[in-house]
Residue frames relative to the residue before (quaternion, step in Angstrom):
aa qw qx qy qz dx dy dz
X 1.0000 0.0000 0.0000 0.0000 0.00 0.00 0.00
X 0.6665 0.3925 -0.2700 0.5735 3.49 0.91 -0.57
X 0.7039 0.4267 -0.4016 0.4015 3.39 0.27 -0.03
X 0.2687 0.7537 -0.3087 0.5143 3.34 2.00 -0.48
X 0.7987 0.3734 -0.0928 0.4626 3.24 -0.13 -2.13
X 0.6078 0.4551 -0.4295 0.4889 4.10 0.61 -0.71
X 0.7440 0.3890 -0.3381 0.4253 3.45 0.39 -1.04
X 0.4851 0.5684 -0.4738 0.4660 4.05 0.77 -0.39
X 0.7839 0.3052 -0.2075 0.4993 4.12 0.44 -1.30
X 0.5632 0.5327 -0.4077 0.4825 3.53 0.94 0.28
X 0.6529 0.3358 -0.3538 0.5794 3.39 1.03 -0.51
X 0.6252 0.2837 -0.4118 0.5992 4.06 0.31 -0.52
X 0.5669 0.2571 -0.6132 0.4863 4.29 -0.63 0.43
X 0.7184 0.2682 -0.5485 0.3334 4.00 -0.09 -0.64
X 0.4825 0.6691 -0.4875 0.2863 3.78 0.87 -0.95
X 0.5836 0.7002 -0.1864 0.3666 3.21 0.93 -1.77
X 0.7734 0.4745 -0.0721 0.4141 3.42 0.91 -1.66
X 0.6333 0.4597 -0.2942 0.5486 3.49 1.31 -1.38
X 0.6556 0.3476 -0.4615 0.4862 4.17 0.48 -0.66
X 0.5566 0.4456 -0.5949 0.3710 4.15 0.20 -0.36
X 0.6113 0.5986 -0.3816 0.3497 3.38 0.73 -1.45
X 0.6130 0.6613 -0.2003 0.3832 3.50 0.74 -1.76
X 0.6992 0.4248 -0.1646 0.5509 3.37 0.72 -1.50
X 0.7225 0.4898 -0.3400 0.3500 3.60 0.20 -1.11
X 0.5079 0.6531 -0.3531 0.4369 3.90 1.81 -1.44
X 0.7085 0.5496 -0.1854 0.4020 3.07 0.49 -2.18
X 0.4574 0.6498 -0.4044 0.4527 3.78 1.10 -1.26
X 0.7720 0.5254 -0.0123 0.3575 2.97 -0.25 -2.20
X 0.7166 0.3795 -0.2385 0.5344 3.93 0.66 -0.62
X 0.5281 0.6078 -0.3598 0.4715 3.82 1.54 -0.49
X 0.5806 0.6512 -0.1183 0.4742 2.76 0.93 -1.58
X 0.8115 0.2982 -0.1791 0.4695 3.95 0.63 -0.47
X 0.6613 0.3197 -0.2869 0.6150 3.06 1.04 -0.57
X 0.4800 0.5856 -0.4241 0.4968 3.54 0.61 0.35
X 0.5193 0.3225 -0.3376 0.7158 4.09 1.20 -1.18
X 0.7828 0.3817 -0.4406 0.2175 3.41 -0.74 -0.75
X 0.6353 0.5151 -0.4257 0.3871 3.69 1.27 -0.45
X 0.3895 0.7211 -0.3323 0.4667 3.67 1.98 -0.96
């Protein structure tokens, strides 16, 4: 059951991680095509 429960917050901390990532990419690609429209 506890190993259950480690593996449940291991999968929501990577979720957690792939949308910062996600956001930060997406962030970061605005950001350029923004200079490039400048």
């Amino acid at each position: 059951e506890v190993s259950l429960l480690k593996h449940i917050i291991s999968d929501i901390e990577d979720c957690k991680i792939k949308n910062l990532f996600l956001l930060a990419l997406s962030k970061s690609c605005f950001d350029a095509s923004y200079v490039a429209l400048c």
